[in-house]
C-alpha positions in Angstrom: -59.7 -78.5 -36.8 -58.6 -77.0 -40.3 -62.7 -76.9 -41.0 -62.9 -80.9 -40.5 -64.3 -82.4 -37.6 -61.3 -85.0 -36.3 -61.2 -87.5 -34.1 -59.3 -87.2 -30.8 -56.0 -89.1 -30.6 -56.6 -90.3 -27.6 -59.5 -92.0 -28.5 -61.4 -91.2 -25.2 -64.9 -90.1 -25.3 -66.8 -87.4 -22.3 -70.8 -88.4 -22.3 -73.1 -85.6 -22.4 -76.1 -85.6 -20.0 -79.5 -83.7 -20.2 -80.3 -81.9 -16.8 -84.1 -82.6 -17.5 -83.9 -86.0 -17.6 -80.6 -87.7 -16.4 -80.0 -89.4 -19.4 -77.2 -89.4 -22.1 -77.9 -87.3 -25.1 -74.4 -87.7 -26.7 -70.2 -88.0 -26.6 -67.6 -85.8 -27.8 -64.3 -86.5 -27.5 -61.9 -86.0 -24.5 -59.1 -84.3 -26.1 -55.3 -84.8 -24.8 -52.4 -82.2 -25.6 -51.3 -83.7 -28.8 -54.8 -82.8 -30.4 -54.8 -79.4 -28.9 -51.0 -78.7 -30.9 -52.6 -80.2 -34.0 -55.3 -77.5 -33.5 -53.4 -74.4 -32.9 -50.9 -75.1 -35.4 -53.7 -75.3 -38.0 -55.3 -72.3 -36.6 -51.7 -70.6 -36.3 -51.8 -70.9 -40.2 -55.0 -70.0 -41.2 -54.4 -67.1 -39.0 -51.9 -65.7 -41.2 -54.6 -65.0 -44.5 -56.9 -63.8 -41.8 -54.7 -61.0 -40.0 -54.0 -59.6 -44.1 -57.7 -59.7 -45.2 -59.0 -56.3 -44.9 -60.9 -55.4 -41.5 -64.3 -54.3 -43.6 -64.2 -57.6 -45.5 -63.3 -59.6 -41.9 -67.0 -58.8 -40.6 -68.6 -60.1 -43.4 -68.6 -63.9 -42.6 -69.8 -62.8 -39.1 -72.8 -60.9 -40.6 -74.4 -63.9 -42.0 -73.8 -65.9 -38.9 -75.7 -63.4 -37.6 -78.4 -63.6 -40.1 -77.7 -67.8 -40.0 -78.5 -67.2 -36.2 -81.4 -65.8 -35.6 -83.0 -67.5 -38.6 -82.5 -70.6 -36.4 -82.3 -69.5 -33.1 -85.3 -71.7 -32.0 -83.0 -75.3 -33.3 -80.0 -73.7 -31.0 -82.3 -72.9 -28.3 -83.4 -76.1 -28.2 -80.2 -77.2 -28.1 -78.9 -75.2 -25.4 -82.0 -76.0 -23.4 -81.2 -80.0 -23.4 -77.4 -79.9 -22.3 -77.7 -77.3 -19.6 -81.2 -77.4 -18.1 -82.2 -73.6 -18.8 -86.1 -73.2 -20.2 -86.5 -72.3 -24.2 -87.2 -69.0 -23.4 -83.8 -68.5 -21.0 -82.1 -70.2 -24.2 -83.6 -67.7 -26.5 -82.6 -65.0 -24.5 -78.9 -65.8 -23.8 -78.6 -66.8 -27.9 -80.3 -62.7 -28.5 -78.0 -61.5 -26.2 -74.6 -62.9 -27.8 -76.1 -61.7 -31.5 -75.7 -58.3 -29.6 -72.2 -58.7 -29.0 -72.0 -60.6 -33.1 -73.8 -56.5 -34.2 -71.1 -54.9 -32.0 -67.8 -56.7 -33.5 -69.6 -55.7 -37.1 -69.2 -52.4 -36.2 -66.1 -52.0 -35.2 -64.5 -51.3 -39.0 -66.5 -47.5 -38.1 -66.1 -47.6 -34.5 -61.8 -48.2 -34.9 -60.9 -46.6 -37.6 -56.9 -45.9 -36.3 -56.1 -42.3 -36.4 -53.0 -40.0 -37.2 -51.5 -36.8 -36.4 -48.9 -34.0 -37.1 -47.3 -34.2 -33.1 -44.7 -31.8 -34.5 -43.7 -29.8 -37.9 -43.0 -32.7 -39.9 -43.5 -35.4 -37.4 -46.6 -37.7 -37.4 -48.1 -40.3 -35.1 -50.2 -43.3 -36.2 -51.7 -46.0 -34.4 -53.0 -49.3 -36.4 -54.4 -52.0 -34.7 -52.9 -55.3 -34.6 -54.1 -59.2 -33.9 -52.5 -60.7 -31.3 -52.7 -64.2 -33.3 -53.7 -67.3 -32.0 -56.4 -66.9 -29.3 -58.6 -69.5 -27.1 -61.9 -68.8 -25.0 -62.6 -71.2 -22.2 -66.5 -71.1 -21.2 -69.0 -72.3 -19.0 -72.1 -74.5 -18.4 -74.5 -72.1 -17.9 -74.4 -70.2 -21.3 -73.1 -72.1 -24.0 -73.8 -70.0 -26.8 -73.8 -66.4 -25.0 -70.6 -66.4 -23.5 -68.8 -68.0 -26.1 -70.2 -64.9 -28.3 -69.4 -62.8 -26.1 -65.5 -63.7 -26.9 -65.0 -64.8 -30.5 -66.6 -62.0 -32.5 -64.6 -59.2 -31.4 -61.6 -61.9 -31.3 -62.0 -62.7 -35.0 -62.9 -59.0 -36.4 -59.7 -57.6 -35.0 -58.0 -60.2 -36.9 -57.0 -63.3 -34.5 -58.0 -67.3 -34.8 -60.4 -68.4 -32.1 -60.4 -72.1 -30.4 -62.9 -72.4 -28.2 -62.8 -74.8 -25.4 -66.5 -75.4 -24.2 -67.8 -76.9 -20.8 -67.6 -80.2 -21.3 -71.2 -80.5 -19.8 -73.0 -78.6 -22.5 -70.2 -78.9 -25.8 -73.1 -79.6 -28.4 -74.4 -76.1 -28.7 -70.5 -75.3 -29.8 -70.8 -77.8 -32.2 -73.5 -75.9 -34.0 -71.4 -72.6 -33.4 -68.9 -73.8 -35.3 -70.5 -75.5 -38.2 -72.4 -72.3 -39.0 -69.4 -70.0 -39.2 -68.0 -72.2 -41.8 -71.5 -71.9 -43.7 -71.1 -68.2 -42.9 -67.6 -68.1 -45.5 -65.3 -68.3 -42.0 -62.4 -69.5 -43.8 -61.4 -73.2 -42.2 -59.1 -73.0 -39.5 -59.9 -69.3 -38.3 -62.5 -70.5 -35.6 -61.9 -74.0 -34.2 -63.4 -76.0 -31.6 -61.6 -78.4 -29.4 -63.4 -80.6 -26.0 -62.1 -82.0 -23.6 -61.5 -81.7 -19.3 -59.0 -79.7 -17.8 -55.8 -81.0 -19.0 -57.4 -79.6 -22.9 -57.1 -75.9 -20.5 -53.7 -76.2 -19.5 -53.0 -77.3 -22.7 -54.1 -74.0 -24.5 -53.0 -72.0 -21.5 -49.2 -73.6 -22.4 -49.2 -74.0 -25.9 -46.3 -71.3 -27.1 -48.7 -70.1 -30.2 -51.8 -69.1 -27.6 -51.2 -65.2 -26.8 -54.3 -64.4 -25.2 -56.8 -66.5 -23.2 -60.3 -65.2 -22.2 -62.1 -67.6 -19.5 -65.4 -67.5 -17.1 -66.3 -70.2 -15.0 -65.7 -70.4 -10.8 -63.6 -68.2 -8.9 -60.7 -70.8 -8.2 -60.2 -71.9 -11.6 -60.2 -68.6 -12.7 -57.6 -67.7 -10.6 -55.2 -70.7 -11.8 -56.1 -69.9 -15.4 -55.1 -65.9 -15.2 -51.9 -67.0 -12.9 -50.9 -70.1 -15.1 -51.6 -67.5 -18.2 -49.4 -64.4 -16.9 -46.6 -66.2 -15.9 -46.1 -67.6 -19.4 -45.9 -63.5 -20.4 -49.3 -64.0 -21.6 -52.9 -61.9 -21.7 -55.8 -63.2 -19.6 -59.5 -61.9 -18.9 -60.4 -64.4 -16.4 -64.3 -63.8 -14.9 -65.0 -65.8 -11.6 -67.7 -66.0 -9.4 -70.2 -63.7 -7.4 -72.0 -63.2 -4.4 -74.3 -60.6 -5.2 -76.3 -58.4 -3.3 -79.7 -56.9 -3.9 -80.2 -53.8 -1.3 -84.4 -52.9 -0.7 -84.5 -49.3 0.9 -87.6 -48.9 2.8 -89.3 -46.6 0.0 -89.1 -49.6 -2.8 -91.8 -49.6 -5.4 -93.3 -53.4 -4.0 -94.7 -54.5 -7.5 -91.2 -53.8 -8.9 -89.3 -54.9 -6.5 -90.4 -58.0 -5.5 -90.7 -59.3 -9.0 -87.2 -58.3 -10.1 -85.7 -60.2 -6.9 -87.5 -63.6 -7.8 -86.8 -63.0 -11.5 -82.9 -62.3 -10.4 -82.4 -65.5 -8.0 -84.6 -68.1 -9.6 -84.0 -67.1 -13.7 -81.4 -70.0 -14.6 -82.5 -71.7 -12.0 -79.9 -69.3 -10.2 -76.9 -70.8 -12.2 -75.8 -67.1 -13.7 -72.7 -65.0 -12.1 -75.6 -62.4 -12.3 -78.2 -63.7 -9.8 -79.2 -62.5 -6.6 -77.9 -64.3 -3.7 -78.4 -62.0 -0.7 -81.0 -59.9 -0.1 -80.6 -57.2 2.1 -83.9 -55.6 3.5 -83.6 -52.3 5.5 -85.9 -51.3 8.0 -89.7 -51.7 7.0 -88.4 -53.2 3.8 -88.6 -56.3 5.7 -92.1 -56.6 4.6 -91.5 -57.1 1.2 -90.3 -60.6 2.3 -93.4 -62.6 2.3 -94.7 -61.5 -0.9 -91.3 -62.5 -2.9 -91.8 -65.7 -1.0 -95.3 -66.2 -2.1 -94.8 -65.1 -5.7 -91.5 -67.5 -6.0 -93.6 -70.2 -4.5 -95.8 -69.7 -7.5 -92.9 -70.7 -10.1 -93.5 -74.6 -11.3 -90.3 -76.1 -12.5 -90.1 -77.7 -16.6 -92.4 -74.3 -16.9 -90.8 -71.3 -14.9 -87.7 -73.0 -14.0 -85.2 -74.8 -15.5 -83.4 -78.0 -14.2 -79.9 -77.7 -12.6 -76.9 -79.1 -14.4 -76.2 -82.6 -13.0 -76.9 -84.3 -9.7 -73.8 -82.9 -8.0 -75.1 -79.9 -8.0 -78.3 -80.9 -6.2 -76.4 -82.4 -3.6 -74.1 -79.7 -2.9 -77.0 -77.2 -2.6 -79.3 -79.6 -0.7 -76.5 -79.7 2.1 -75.9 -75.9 2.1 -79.6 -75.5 2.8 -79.3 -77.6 5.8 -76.4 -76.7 6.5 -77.7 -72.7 6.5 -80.9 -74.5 8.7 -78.5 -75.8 11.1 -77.0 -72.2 11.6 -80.0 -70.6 12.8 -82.0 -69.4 9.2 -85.3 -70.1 8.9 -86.5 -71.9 5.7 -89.6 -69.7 4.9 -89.9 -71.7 1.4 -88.1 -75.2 1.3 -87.3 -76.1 -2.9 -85.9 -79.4 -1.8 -89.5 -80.7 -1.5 -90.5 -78.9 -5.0 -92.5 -81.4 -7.8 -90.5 -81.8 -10.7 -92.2 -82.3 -14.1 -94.1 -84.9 -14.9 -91.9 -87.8 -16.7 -88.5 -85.6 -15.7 -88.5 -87.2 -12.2 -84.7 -88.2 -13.0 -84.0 -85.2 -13.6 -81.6 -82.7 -11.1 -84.2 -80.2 -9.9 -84.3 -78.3 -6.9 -87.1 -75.7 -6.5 -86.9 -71.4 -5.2 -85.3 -71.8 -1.6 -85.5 -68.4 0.9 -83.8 -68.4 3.8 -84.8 -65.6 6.4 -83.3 -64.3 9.5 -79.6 -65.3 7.8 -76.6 -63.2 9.5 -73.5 -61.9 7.8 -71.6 -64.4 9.1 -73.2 -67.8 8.1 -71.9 -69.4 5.1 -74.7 -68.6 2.9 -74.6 -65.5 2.7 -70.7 -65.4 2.0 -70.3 -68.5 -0.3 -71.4 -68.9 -4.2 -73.9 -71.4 -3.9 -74.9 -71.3 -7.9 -78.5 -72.2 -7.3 -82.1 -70.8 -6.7 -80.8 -69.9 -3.1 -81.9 -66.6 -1.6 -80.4 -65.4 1.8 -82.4 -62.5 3.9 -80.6 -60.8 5.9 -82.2 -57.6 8.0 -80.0 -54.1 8.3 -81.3 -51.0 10.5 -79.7 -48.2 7.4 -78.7 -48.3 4.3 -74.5 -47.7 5.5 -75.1 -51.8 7.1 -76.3 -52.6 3.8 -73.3 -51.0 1.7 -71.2 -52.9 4.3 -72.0 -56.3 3.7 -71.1 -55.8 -0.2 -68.1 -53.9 0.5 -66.8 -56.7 3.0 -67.9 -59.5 0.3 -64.9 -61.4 -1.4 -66.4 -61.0 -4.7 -67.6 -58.1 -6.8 -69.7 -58.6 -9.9 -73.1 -56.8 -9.4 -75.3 -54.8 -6.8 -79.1 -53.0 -6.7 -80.5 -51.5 -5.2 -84.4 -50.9 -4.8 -85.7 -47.0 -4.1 -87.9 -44.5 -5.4 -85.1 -41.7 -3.9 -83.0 -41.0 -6.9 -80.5 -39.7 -4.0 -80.5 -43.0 -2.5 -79.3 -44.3 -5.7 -76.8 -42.1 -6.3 -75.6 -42.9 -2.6 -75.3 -46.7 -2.9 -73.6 -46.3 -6.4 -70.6 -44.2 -5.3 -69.9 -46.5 -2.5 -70.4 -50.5 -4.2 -67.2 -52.1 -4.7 -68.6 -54.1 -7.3 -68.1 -53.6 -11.5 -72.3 -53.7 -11.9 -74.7 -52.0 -10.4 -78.8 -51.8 -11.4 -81.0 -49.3 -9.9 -84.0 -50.8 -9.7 -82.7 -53.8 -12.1 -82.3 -57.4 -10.5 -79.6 -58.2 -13.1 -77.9 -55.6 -14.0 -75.8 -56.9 -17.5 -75.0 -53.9 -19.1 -75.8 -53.8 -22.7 -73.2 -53.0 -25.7 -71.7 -51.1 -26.4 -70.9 -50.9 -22.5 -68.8 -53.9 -21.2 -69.2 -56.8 -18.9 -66.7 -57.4 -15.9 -66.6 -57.0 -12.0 -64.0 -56.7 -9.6 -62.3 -58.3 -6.4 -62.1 -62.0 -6.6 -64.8 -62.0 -9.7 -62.4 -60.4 -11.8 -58.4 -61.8 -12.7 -56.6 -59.3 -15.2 -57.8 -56.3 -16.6 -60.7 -54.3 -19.0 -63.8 -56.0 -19.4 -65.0 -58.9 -21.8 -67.3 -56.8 -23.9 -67.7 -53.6 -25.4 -64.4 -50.8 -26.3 -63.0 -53.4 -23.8 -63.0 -56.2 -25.6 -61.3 -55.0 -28.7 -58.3 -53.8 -25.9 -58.4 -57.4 -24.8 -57.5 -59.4 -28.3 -55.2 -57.3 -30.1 -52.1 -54.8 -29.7 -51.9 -51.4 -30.8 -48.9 -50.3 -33.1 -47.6 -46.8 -32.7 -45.4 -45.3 -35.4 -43.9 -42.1 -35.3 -42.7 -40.8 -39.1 -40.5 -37.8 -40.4 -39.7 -37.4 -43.9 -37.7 -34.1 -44.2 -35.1 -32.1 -42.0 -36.7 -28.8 -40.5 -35.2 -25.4 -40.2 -36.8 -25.3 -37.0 -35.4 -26.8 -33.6 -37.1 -28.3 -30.7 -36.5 -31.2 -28.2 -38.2 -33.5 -30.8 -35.5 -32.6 -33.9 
């Protein structure tokens, strides 16, 4: 808050637990609504310095967090790795994945640069781009460092203070987030940090000085957030879940395929928006199965696989597996019997899971289950394939797997969802192309990255000037 770590008023505490082991690893304070005015309101004013400093000198600060960053990227992957479960190497990779987003918002004094022209004889038009103020980002377990990044950069650059409101199952990576951008030169105030449960949401959501909210986490919350947000008059990007489905046409390069679909449903232990969940074989592409099964079986969790973020979790996935059995699939490789790593045994692990023989209608293949959870199902053509996306609730990503570039082209036209990889098992575009999906993955509009994201936190200004009486007429005059 201001720069200063505080103490919450309410004097509560939220324990952090490590995934790998079960055990506490920390506390942060459970903020209550009085701490998050005290926040804004110092943000609100630090704001005001911020919006007036010139754009070119705005990136500055963020160019040696980026340089802070990566010099120690491994002590924040580490970090990461601890409160949310992932591997060092998934941690690296989401922390090199938000520095993308950090480059992008550095560019954006040459990629914006406002423009002007002469609309009529003695008549111009300007645009200038405008912060929208006080901002907040609410963000998720599953990447505490990349998603976060993916909001405040571009947020800050364009001129607005940030509070960021992380999970409060993995809020010590934020911690770090924060602490850097001060050493960066971030002047105090401009990027603040609050924790806390839901009530520190609505909070934010309410607070009269909070004109935008950015949020990703489950499809029902982000559906309260973006209608809680609007109805206040306010802007809100709100990313849900997914249910996404990976389409193998029967002239699929094997080698390729079958590694990107393990890679897509078991990286991050399956806890990404972006991971496989239904795998949709068509005709003799049914005999890629049992070589995806037997190279996932091959994964050893603590090495290829991370842990899953608390016990809950486990349970709830545990009983959609037998609760998928019970409907008829056939568990062709069970994770609920997987090892876990020697001297994690309390730990919350659950092991690659395929279930084969799944139809359309079973609950697996239509609900997030968040988890290394693959669903088979078995089309005739591609059209059956195309149908099961199109009739899916949610929309973040599709593949599709072929060698025909016409196939490709087919599939793409018709998804309904914002992603789609050809050939690609997670299909995240990279900047500067933006990040979003559509249907009930989506609440509000643009995207999170990219062109996109500079739409999202700040206002354009139009002004139209005329400094002279013309002899000519016309509808403008």
């Amino acid at each position: 808050m201001g720069g200063v770590w505080t103490r919450a008023r309410s004097g509560r505490e939220l324990g952090v637990e490590s995934p790998y082991t079960g055990a506490s690893i920390g506390v942060v304070p459970d903020s209550a609504a009085e701490d998050v005015d005290d926040i804004v309101v110092a943000a609100a004013r630090a704001q005001v310095a911020w919006a007036a400093t010139p754009v070119k000198e705005r990136v500055r600060p963020l160019q040696r967090f980026h340089e802070l960053v990566t010099r120690k990227a491994e002590t924040l992957a580490h970090e990461v790795a601890r409160e949310s479960g992932k591997t060092l190497g998934e941690a690296l990779g989401g922390i090199q994945r938000g520095l993308e987003v950090v480059e992008f918002a550095t560019s954006v004094p040459n990629l914006d640069r406002g423009g002007a022209l002469e609309v009529s004889r003695g008549v111009t038009c300007e645009y200038r781009r405008e912060p929208l103020g006080v901002v907040a980002g609410v963000t998720p377990f599953n990447f505490p460092v990349m998603v976060p990044m993916w909001m405040f950069p571009i947020a800050l650059v364009v001129g607005n203070a940030f509070v960021l409101k992380p999970s409060d199952k993995v809020p010590l990576s934020a911690c770090l987030l924060g602490e850097w951008l001060l050493e960066a030169g971030l002047p105090p105030g401009v990027f603040s940090v609050v924790h806390g449960g839901p009530r520190v949401v609505e909070a934010l959501v309410d607070h009269p000085l909070v004109r935008a909210v950015g949020f990703v986490g489950s499809t029902p919350v982000a559906r309260a957030v973006h209608a809680r947000a609007t109805l206040l008059g306010k802007r809100a990007l709100c990313l849900g879940g997914a249910k996404n489905h990976l389409i193998v046409a029967p002239d699929a390069d094997d080698a390729l395929t079958v590694k990107s679909v393990v890679d897509s449903f078991t990286g991050c232990a399956g806890q990404r928006c972006m991971a496989a969940s239904v795998l949709v074989v068509v005709g003799q592409a049914e005999r890629l199965v049992r070589p995806i099964v037997e190279l996932a079986s091959r994964l050893a969790l603590g090495r290829d696989m991370g842990a899953l973020i608390d016990a809950p979790a486990r349970e709830r996935l545990v009983s959609a597996i037998a609760e998928a059995e019970g409907q008829g699939a056939r568990v062709v490789l069970d994770g609920r019997s997987a090892q876990a790593p020697a001297g994690y045994e309390h730990g919350h692990w659950l092991g690659p899971t395929v279930l084969d023989g799944v139809r359309s209608e079973q609950s697996c293949a239509v609900r997030e289950l968040f988890g290394p959870v693959l669903s088979v199902i078995h089309v005739a053509s591609i059209d059956e394939a195309l149908a099961l996306e199109q009739a899916s609730e949610y929309g973040n990503a599709l593949s599709i797997f072929t060698t025909s570039g016409a196939v490709a082209r087919y599939v793409a036209e018709r998804a309904t969802s914002g992603m789609v990889g050809v050939n690609v098992g997670v299909p995240v575009p990279r900047d500067p192309f933006s990040f979003g999906g559509t249907k009930a993955s989506r609440f509000g509009q643009g995207d999170i990255t990219g062109p996109a994201g500079i739409e999202l936190w700040s206002n354009l200004k139009k002004i139209t000037t005329k400094w002279a009486p013309q002899r000519d007429a016309n509808w403008m005059s």
